[in-house]
N, C-alpha and C positions, 0 to 999 in steps of 0.2 A: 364595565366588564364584570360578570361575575365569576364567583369564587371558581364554580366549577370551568371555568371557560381559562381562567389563569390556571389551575392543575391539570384540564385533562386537555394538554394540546402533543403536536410530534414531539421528539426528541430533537435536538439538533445533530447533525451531520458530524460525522467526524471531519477534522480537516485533514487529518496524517494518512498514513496507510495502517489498517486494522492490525492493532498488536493481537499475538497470538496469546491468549490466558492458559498459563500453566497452572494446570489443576491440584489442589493443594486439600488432604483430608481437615488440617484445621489453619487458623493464623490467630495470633495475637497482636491488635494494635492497641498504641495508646493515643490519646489526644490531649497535650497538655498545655496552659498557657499559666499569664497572669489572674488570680480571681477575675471574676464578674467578664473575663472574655467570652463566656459562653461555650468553652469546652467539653464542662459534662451533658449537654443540651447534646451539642453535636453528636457525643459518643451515644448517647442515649438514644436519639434518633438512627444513628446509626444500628445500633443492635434492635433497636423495630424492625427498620427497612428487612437485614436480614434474617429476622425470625419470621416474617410478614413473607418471605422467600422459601421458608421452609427448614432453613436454618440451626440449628445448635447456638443457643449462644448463653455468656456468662460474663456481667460486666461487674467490675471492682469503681469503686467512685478513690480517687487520688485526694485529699484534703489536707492542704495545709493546718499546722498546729492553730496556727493564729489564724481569728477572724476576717482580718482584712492584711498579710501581709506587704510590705513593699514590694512595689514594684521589680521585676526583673532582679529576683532575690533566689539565692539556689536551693533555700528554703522554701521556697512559698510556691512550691510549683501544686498548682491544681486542675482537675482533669477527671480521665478515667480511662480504663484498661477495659476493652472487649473483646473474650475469645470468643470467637465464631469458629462451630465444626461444621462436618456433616454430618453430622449423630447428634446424638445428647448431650449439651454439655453441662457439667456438677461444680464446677470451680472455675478460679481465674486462670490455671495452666501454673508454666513456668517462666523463665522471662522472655520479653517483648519480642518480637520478629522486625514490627517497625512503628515508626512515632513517627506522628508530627509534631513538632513544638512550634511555639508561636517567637519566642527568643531560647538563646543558647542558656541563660542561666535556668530556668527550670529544667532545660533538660539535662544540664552538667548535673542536677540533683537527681536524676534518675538514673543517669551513669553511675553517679557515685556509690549510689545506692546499691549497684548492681543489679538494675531490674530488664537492662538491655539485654538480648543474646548477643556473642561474637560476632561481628559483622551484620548486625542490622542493619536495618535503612532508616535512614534519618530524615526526613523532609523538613527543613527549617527556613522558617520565616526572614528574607534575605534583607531585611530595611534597615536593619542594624548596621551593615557592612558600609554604609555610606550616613550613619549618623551624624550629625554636628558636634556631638562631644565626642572629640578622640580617642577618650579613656575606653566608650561604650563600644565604637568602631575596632580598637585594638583587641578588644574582650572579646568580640563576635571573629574578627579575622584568626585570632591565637587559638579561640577554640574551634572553629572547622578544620582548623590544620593538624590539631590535636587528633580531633576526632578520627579522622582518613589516615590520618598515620597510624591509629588504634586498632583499623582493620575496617572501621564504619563504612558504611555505602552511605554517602552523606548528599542530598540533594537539596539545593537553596533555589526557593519556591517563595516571588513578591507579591506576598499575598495582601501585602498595602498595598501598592501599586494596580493590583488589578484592581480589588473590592473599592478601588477610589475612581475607578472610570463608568461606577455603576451609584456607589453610597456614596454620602458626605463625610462618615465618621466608617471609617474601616472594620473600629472595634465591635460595633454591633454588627459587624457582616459578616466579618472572616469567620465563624464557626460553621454560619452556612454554604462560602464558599470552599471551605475544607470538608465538607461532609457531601460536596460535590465530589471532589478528587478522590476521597476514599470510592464512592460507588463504580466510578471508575475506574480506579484500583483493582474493586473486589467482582464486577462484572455485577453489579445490583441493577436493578431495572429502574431505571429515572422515573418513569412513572410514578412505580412505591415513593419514591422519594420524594416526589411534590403531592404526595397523599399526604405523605408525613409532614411535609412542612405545613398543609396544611390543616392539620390536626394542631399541631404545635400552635401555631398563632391566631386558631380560630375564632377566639373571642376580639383578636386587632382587627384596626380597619383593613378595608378590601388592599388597598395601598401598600399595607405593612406587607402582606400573602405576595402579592405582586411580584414585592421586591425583594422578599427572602427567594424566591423560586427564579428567580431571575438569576441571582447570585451562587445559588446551586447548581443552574445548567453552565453559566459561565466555568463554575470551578469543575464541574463535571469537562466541559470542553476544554478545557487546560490540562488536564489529566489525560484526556485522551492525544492530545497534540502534541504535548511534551514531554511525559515520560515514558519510557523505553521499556516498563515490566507492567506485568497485567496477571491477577487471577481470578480463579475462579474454585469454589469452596461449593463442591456438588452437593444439592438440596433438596430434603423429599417432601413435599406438601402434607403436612397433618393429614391426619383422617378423622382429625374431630376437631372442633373450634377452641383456640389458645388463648391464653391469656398475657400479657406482655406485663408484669408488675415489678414491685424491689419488694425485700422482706417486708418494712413497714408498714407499706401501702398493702400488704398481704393480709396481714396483722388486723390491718383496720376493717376491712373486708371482712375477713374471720367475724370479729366483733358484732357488724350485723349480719349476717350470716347468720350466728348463735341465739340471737334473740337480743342481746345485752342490749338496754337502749340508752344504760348512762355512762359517761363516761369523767373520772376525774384526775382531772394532770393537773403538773406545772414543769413549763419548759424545759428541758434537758436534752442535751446531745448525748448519743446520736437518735435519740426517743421521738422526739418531739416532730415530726414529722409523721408521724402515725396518729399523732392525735389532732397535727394540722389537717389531716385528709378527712378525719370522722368529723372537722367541724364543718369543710366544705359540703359532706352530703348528711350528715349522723337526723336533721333537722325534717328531711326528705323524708325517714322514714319511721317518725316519731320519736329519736333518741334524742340528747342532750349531752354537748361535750361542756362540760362545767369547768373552766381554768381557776384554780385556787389561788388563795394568797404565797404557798409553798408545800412543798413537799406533804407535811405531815398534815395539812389542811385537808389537802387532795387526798389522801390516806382517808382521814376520820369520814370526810364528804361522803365516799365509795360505801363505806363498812352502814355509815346510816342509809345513805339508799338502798343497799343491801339489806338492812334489819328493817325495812319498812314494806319490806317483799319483792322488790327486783334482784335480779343478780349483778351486781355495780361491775366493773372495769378499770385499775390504775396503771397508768402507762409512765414508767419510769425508767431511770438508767443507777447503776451501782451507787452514787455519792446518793442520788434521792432513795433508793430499797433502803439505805443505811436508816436517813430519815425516818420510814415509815415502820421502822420497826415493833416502838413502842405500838400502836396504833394496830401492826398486825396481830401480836399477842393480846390486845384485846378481841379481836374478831374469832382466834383459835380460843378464847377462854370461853366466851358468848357464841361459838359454832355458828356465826354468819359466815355463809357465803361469799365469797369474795377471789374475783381474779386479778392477779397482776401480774405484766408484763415488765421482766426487767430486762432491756435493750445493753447486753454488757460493753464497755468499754475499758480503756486502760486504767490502771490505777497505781499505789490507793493516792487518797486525798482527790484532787483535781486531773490530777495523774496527764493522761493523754487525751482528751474529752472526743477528739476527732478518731481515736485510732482504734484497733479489735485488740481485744483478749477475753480469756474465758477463765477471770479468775474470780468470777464471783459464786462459784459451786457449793463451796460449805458455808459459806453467808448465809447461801437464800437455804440455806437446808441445817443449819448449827446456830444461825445469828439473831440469837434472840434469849432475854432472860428466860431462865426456867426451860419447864418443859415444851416446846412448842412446835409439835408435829404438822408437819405441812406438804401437798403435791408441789412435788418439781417435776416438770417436763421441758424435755429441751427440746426445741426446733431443731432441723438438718437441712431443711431448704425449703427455699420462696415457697411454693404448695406445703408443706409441711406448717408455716406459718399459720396461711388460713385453717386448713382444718383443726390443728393444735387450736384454736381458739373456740371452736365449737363443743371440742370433747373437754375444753379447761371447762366453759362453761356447764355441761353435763354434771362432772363428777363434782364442782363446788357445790350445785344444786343439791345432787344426790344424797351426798355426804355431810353437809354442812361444813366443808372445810375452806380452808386458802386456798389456792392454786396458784402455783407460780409458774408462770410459762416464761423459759430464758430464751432470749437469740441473744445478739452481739453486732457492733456496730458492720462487720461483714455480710451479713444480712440482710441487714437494715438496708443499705444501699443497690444490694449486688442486684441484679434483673434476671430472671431464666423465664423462659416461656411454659407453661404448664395448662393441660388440658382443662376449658370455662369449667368450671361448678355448674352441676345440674343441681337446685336448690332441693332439699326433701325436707316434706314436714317432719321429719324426725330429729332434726337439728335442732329444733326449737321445747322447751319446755311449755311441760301441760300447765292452760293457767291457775291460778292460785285456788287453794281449796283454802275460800272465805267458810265453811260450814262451820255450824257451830263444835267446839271443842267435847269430845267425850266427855261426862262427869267423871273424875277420877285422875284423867291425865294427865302429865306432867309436864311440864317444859322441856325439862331434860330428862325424860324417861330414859335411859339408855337400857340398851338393849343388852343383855348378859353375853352373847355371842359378838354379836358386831360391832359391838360400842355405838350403834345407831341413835337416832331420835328422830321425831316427827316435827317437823319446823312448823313455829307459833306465827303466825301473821297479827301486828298489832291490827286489831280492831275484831278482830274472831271472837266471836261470842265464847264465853269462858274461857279465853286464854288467858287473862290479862296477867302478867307478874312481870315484876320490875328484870331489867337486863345488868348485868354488874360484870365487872373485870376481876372481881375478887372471886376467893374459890368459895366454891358454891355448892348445896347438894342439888339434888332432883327439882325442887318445886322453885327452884333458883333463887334462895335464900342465901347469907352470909355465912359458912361456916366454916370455924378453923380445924373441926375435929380432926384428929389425923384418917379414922378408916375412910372419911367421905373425900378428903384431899385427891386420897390413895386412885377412890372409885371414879372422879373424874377425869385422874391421869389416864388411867387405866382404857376407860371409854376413848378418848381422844387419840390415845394410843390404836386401839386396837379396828379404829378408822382403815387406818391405812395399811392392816395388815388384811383388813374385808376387801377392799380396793386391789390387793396384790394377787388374791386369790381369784378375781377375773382377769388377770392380765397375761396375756399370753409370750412364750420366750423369748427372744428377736432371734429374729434367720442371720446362719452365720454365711459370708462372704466367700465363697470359695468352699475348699476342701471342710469336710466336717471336721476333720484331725489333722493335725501337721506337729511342724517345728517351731511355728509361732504364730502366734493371735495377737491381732493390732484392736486394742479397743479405742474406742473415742464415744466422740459424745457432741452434739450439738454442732455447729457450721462444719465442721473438719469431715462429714461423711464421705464426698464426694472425693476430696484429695486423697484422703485413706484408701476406700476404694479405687479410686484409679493407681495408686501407690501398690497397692497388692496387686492389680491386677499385669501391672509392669512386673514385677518381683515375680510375679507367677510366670509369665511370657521367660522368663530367663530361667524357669527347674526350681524356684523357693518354694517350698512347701510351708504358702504364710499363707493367714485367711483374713478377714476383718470382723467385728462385731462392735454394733453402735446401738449405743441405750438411747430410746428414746425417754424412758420412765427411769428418772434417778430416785427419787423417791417416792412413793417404794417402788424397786427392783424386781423386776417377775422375775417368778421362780424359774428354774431350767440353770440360771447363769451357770452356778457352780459345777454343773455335770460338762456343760460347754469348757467351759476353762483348763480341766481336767481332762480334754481330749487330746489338750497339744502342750509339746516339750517346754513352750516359754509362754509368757505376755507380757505384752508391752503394749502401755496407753500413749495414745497422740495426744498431746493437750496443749491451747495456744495459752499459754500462761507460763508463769515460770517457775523453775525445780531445781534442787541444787545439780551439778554434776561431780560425780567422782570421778572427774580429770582434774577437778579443783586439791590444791596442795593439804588443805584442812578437812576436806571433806572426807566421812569415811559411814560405813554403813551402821554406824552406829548416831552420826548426828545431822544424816543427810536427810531434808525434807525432798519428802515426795511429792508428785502432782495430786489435787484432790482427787482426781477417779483414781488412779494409780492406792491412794491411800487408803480410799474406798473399799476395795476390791483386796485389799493386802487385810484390811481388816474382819473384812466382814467372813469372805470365803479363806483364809489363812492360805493364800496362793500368793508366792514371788513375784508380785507383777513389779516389772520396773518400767519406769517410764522415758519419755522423750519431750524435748517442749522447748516450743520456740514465743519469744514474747516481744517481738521485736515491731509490735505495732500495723502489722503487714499479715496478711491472708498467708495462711502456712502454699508452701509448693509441693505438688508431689514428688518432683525432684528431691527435694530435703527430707521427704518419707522413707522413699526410697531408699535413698543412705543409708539411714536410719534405722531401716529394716536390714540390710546388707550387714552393718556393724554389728547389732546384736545376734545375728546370723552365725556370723566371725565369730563373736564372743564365745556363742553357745558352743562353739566346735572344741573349743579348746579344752 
């Protein structure tokens, strides 16, 4: 049989009488098990199927702290969460509508957690209830009875039991017979769904396809036989062709997209899967993904392929940017070109390596000896990834600078569909002007107005002079004098003040003026956004504004901020609060943009900031908006 002859056959029949799908503008589910059960697979598949439908969707990946935790541990629950709308969707929501779990202890961690709504639905995997060990049987029985007393709509679903009249080993099956029962669940066309299985396994044999799609109609025909609730999540088909990706995989795209052909890492969470993907094709299309001995390896690697006339690419996470620090400050003293990605996570030290925060903002912009001016640009979502990587690549050319482009491990993960890239040669840099060097010119000619200079290419006829990390004048000789110090500072500085004067304001979110302005910055657009536009639905005259260009800052902000009675930055990182007994306005730390923004434009901005390892809610914005609201009245 072949592959197409296994995906494109009927559907099978229902066997019940046709539930009636109550129509629903969005749902959030989750799908959680033990590691390696294959639940983020499932939900993934799942938010194809219905983006592939026409769908809204936005999926969070659930990752336990530890690599491999134990088994049936309330810790170790791993998964992922998919809001599917009918619209757009920018974020993960708020919490859950309903969950499968595969055992009750992963999901008691997501209770606990508080990520369920009141009365969700619960479909939990029922093989526990007749285990051999009493203690596991008592645990699974005490918690269903928990849960229903809680207010839960709790359904026990033997998902051993069926996946073993079809598999040998349940484990490798049940994600695809759960990703059955969701479609019919959510009213998804079975067809899609054996497209996608077989996308999913189409490097396995015909066998493997076979039998995942077998196990899918199965769970699909269980769903429709035995449970009593049906929706349906109305869908408009694109009018242009989409892309189904996670921030990384965006990232890496971006990368060739831009021209970049090199790239150099070493392993880091939650990073390192963007550099996994550019080695899968980087080779296709003449690039090179170079794994270092470490961190500062991968650093020095980039900055020499960069000074040899490519424009290089380092793909790291906070503990590694710390790393490359020394290594960036030579590249800003020597004005190579050079992009990095730093992929934020919790911190400091080791900190949370699986979980989101956004506190590496005065790092990648303060952390470094000396003087050392550098682009930051933050992402705000999956398509913002890829193109942020084309325009990083532009301005380091241009300018001869760093560029740091930030996401965060919520990124990195999450999936949204966004309209394919029509490719334009304008993406790409003009190739190398080998010509010979002017007589007279200088390495570091810099420019009296823009602090510019014209980039040497080793081997250019007349260009030759040595490259040094020490300060340097023009013809890039050693010198300590103090005017020439001054004049390189000066130059590198004034980089990025050239750079500010093309950059145009950001569009404010709502009303031009109000009672308060929400800033943010980086993954939190979408929440914000939806967050004001709730607060607006209810008479708040709140608006939003989100930097993409932290440094430097287009001009406009300060006239914007001055339009409206408060502000207040959303930031997932953490800031003291004055509800705390010691805190007071005189030794309370702010959030970096909050800080930002109080310094530069001498504007009250207070902030808000949740660091709790979890994608911020717009629910919790919303609050948040409402209380400083409060505040302001009084």
């Amino acid at each position: 049989m072949t592959e197409a002859a296994i995906i494109d056959r009927p559907s099978p029949a229902p066997t019940a009488s046709p539930r009636t799908a109550l129509s629903l503008p969005e749902h959030i589910v989750e799908v959680i098990s033990d590691s390696g059960e294959g639940a983020q697979r499932c939900g993934q598949s799942l938010a194809a199927i219905a983006a592939r439908s026409g769908n809204g969707i936005w999926t969070v990946e659930i990752i336990p702290a530890e690599i491999q935790p134990p088994a049936r541990s309330v810790a170790g629950a791993s998964g992922i969460r998919i809001r599917i709308g009918r619209e757009r969707v920018t974020n993960g929501g708020d919490e859950t509508d309903l969950v499968i779990a595969f055992n009750e202890q992963v999901l008691l961690g997501r209770v606990r957690a508080g990520e369920l709504k009141p009365g969700a639905t619960i479909l939990l995997e029922s093989m526990w209830r007749e285990h051999g060990d009493p203690a596991i049987a008592k645990s699974y029985v005490d918690t269903v009875e928990a849960l229903r007393a809680a207010g839960y709509r709790l359904v026990e679903v033997p998902l051993e039991r069926e996946c073993r009249l079809l598999v040998s080993d349940p484990r490798k099956g049940k994600n695809m017979f759960v990703l059955g029962i969701l479609c019919s669940i959510y009213s998804l066309d079975l067809q899609l769904a054996r497209e996608q299985v077989g996308l999913i396994f189409g490097k396995k044999d015909l066998k493997v396809i076979a039998s995942n799609v077998r196990l899918l109609e199965a769970g699909f025909a269980w769903g429709e036989e035995h449970l009593d609730f049906k929706y349906a999540i109305p869908a408009t088909k694109a009018k242009e062709p989409q892309i189904v990706v996670n921030g990384n995989t965006a990232i890496a795209l971006g990368v060739v997209a831009s021209g970049m052909d090199i790239c150099a890492m070493y392993p880091i969470t939650p990073a390192t899967s963007a550099s996994h993907y550019l080695s899968d094709i980087f080779e296709r299309v003449g690039g090179l993904v170079h794994q270092a001995e470490d961190e500062i390896a991968a650093c020095a690697f980039a900055i020499g392929a960069s000074y040899a006339g490519r424009c290089a690419v380092t793909i790291t996470s906070g503990p590694g940017y710390s790393l490359k620090q020394e290594g960036l400050g030579l590249a800003v003293m020597a004005e190579i070109p050079l992009v990095v990605v730093n992929v934020m996570r919790g911190g400091p030290s080791t900190g949370q390596p699986t979980k989101v925060e956004q506190a590496d903002l005065l790092t990648t912009i303060y952390g470094a000896h000396g003087d050392a001016p550098k682009v930051v640009i933050a992402v705000s979502s999956i398509e913002d990834c890829f193109y942020s990587m084309i325009t990083a690549r532009k301005i380091a050319e241009t300018f001869n600078m760093v560029v740091v482009v930030l996401s965060d491990a919520s990124l990195a993960t999450a999936q949204q569909p966004f309209p394919r890239p029509q490719f334009s040669e304008d993406w790409l840099a003009p190739p190398l002007d080998q010509s010979p060097v002017p007589p007279g010119a200088k390495p570091y000619d810099w420019d009296p107005v823009t602090g510019m200079t014209r980039r040497f290419i080793p081997g250019q006829p007349g260009g030759m002079h040595t490259v040094t990390g020490l300060a340097h004048d023009r013809n890039s000789k050693v010198a300590y004098d103090p005017s020439i110090n001054e004049e390189g500072l000066r130059a590198r500085s004034l980089k990025l003040a050239t750079l500010q004067k093309t950059l145009r304001p950001p569009k404010v979110y709502g009303g031009e003026d109000g009672d308060l302005l929400v800033v943010g910055w980086g993954s939190t657009q979408g929440v914000i956004e939806e967050a004001v536009e709730r607060a607006r639905a209810q008479g708040a005259r709140v608006s939003a504004l989100h930097l993409r260009f932290i440094q430097p800052m287009p001009s406009g902000i300060r006239e914007i901020l001055k339009r409206f009675k408060q502000v207040l930055t959303v930031e997932g990182t953490y800031a003291d609060s004055l509800d705390d007994e010691l805190i007071d306005a005189d030794n309370r730390r702010y959030a970096p943009l909050a800080m930002m923004l109080r310094s530069r434009f001498l504007v009250d901005a207070d902030c808000w900031t949740e660091a709790r390892g979890q994608p911020i809610k717009p629910a919790a914005v919303v609050k948040a908006i409402e209380a400083r609201l409060a505040r302001g009245d009084q």
